[in-house]
N, CA and C atoms as a LAMMPS dump frame, in Angstrom:
ITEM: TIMESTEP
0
ITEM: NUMBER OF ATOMS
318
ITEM: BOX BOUNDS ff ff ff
-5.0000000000000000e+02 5.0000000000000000e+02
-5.0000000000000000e+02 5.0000000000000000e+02
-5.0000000000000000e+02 5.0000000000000000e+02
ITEM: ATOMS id mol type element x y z
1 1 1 N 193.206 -17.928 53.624
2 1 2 C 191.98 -17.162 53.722
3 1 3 C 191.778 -16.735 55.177
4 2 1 N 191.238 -15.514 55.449
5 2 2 C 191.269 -14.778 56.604
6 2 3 C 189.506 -15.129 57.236
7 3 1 N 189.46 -15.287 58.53
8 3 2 C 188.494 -15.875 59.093
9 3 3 C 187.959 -14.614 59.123
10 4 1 N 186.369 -14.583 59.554
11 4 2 C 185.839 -13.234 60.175
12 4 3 C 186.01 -13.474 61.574
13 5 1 N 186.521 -12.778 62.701
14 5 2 C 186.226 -12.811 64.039
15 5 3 C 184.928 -12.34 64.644
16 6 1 N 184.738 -12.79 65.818
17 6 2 C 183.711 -12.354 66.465
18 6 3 C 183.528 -10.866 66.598
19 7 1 N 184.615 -10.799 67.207
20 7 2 C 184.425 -8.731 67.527
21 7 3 C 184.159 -8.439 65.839
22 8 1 N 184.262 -8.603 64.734
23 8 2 C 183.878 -8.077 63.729
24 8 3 C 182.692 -8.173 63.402
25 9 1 N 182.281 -9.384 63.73
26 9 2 C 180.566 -9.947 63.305
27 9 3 C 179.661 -9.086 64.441
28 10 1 N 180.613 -8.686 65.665
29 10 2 C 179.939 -8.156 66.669
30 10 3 C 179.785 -6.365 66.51
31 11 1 N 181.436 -5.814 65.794
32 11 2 C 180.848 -4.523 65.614
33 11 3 C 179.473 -4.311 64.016
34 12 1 N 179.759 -5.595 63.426
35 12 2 C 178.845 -5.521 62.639
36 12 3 C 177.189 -5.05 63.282
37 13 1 N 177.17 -5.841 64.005
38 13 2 C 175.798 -6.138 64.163
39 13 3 C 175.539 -4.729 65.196
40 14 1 N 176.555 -4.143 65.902
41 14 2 C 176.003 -2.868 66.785
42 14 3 C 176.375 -1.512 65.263
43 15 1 N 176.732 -1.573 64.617
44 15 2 C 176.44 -0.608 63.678
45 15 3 C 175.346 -0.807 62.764
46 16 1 N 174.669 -2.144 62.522
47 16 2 C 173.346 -2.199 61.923
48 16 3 C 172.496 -1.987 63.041
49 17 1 N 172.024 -1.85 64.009
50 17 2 C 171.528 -1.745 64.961
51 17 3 C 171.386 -0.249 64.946
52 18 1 N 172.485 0.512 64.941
53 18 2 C 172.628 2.248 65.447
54 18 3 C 171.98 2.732 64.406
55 19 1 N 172.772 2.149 62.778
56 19 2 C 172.193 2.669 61.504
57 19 3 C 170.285 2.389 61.683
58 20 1 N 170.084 1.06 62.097
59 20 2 C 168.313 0.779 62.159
60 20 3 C 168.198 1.735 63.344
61 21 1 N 167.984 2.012 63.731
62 21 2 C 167.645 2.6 65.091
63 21 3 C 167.238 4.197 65.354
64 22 1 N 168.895 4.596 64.384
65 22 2 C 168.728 6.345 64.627
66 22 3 C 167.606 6.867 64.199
67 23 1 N 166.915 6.132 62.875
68 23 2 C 165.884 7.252 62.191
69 23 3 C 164.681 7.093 63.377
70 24 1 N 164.348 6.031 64.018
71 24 2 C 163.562 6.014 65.343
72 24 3 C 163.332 7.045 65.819
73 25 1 N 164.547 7.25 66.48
74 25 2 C 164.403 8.611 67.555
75 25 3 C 164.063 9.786 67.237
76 26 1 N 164.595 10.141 65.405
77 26 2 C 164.397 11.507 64.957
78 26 3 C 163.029 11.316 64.702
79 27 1 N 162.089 10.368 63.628
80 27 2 C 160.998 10.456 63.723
81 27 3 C 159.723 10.6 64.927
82 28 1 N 160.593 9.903 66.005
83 28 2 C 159.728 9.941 67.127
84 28 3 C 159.793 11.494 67.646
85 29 1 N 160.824 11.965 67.15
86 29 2 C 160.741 13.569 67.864
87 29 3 C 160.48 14.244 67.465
88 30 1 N 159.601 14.543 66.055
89 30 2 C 159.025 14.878 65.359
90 30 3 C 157.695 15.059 65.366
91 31 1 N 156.817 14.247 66.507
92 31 2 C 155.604 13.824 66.012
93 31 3 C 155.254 15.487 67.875
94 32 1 N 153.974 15.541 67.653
95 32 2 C 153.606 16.846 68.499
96 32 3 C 152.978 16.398 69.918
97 33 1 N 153.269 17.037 70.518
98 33 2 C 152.7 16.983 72.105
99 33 3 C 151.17 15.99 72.337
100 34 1 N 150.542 16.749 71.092
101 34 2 C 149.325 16.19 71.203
102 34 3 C 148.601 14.459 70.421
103 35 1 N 149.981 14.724 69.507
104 35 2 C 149.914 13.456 68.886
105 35 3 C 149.431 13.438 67.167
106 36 1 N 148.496 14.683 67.083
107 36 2 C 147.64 14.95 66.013
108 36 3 C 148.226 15.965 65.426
109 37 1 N 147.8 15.489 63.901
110 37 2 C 148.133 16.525 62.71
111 37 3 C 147.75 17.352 62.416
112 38 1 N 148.27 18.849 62.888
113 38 2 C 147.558 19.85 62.49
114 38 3 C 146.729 20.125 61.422
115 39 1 N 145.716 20.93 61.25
116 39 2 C 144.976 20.696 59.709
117 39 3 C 145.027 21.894 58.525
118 40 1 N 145.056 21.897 57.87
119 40 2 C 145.9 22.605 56.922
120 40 3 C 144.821 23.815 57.087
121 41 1 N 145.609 25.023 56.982
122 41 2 C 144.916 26.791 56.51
123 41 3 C 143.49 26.401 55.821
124 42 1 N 144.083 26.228 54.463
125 42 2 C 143.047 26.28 53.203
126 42 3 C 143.371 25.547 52.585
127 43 1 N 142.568 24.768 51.898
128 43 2 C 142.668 23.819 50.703
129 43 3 C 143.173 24.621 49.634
130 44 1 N 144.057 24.135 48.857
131 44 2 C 144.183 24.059 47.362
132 44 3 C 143.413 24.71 46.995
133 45 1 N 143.269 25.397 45.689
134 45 2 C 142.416 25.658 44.972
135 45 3 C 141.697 24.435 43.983
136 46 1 N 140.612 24.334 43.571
137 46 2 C 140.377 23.181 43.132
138 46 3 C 140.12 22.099 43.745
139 47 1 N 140.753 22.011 44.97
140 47 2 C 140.08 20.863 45.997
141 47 3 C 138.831 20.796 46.231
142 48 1 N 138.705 19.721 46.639
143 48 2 C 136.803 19.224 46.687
144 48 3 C 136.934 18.016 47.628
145 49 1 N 136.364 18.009 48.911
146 49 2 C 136.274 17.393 50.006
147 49 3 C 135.706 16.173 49.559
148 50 1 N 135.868 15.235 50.161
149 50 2 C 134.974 13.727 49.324
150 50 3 C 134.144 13.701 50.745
151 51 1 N 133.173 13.26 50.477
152 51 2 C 132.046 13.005 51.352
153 51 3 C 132.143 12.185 51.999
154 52 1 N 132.149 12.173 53.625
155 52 2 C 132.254 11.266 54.652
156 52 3 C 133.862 10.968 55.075
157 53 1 N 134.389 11.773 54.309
158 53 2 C 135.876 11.525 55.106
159 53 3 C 136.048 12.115 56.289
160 54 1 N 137.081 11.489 56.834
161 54 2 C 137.751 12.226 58.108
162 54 3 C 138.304 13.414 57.92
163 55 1 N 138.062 14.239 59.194
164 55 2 C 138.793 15.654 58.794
165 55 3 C 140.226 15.323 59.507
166 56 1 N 140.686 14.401 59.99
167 56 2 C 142.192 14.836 60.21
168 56 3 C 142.811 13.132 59.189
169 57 1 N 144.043 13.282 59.394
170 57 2 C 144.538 11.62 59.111
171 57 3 C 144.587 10.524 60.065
172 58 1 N 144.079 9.301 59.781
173 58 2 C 144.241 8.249 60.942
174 58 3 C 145.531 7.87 60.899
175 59 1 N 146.341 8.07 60.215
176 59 2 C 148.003 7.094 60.138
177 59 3 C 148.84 8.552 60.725
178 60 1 N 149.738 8.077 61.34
179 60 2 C 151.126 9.116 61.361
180 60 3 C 152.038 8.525 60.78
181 61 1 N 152.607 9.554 59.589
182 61 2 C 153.4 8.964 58.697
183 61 3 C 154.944 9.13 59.272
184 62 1 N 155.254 9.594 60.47
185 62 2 C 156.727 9.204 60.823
186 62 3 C 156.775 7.7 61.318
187 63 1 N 155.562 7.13 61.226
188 63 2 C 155.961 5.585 61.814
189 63 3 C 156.07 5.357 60.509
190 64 1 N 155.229 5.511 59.417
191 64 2 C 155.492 4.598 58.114
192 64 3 C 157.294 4.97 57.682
193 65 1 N 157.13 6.107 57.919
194 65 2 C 158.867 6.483 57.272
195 65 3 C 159.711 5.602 58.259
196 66 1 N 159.74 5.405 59.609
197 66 2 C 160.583 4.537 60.355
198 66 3 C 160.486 3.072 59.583
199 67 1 N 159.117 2.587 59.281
200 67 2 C 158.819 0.897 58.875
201 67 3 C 159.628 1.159 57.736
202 68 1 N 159.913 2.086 56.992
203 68 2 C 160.757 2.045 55.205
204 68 3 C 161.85 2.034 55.451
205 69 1 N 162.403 2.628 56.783
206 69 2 C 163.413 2.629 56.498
207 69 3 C 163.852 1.179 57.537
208 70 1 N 163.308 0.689 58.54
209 70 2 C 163.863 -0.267 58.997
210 70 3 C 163.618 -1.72 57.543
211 71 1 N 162.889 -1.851 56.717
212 71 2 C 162.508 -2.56 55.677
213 71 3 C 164.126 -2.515 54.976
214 72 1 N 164.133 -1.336 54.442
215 72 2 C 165.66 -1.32 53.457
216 72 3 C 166.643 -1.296 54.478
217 73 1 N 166.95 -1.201 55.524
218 73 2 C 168.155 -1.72 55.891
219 73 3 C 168.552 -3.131 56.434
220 74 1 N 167.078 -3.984 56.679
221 74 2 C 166.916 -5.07 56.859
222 74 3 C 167.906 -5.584 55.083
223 75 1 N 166.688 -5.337 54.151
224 75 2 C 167.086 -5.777 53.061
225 75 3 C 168.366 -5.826 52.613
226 76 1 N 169.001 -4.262 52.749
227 76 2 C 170.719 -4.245 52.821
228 76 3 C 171.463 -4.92 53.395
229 77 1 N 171.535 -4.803 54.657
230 77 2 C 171.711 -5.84 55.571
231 77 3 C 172.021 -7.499 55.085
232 78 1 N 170.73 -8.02 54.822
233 78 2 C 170.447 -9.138 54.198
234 78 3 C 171.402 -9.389 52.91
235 79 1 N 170.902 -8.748 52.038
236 79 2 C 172.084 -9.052 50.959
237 79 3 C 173.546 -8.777 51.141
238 80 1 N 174.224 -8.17 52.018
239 80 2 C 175.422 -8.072 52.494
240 80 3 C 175.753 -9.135 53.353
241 81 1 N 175.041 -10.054 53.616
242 81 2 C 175.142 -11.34 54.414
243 81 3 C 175.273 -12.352 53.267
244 82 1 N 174.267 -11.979 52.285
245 82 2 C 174.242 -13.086 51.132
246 82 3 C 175.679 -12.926 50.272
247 83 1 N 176.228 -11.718 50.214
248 83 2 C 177.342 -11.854 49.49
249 83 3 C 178.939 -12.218 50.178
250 84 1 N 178.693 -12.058 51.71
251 84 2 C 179.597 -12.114 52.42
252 84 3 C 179.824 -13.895 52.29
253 85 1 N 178.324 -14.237 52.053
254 85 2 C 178.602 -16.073 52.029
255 85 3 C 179.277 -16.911 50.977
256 86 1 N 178.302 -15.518 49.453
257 86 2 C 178.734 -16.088 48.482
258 86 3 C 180.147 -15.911 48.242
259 87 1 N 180.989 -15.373 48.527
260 87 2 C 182.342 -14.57 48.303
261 87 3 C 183.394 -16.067 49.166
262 88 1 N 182.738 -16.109 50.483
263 88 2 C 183.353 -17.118 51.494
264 88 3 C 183.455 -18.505 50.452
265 89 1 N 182.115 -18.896 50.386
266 89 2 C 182.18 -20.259 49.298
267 89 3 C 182.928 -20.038 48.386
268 90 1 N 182.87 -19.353 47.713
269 90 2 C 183.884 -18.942 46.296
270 90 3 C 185.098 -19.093 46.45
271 91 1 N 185.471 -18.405 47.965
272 91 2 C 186.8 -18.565 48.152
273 91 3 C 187.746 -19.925 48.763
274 92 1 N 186.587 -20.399 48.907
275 92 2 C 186.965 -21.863 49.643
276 92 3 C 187.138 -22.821 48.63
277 93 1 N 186.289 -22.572 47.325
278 93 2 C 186.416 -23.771 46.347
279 93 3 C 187.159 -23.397 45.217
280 94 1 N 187.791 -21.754 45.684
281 94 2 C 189.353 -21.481 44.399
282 94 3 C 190.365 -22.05 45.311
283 95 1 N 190.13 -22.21 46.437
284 95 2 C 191.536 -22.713 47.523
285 95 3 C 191.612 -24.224 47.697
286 96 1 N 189.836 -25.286 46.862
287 96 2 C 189.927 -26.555 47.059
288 96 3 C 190.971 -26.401 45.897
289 97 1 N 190.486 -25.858 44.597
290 97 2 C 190.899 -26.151 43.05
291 97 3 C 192.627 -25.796 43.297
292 98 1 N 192.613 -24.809 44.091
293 98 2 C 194.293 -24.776 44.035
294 98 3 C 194.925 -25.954 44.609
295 99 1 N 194.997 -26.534 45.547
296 99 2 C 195.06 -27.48 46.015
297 99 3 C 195.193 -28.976 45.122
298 100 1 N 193.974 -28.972 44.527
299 100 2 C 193.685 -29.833 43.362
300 100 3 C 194.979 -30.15 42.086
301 101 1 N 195.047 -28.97 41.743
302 101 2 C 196.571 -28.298 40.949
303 101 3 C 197.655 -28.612 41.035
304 102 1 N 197.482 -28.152 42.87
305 102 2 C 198.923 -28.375 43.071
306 102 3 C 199.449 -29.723 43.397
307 103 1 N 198.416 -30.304 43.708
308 103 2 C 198.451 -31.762 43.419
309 103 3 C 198.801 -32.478 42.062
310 104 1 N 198.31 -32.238 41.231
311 104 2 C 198.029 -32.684 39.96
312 104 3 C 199.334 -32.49 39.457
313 105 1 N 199.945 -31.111 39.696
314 105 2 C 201.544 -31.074 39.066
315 105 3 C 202.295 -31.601 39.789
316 106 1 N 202.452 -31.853 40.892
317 106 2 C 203.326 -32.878 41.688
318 106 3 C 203.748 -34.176 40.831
């Protein structure tokens, strides 16, 4: 059975890093000089203002799109760790049982 090396665990971890990272920069360059969301022409037809709301949005949604996407690649991430373990164990206890075998027919 083949070990993982460091430089592998290491380019691992700078390509989850670049993959988490890039949508950062594009969302951040996205957002306007002033910070604020322009406000739309005209409503819809059929729209109807609710009373006491804000006229602009309090959230900027390129941070929420950055938090979704750093969330699922965490998660990916994560389970690609969980299977990298489960696969390792697996492979360690078909290599006890062989062993076992090859004992046994001796």
């Amino acid at each position: 059975m083949r070990r993982i090396g460091k430089k592998t665990v290491l380019a691992a971890l700078a390509m989850f890093g670049v993959l988490t990272f890039a949508p950062l920069g594009v969302a951040l360059a996205q957002t306007s000089t002033t910070g604020a969301v322009a406000p739309a022409k005209s409503p819809p037809p059929g729209f109807e203002k609710v009373a006491g709301a804000p006229d602009t949005e309090k959230i900027d949604a390129s941070r929420l799109v950055v938090a979704a996407y750093i969330a699922i690649f965490v998660g990916v991430f994560g389970y690609v760790v969980y299977v990298a373990r489960s696969q390792a164990a697996m492979a360690k206890e078909m290599e006890s049982l062989a062993s076992r075998i090859d004992k046994g027919a001796s």
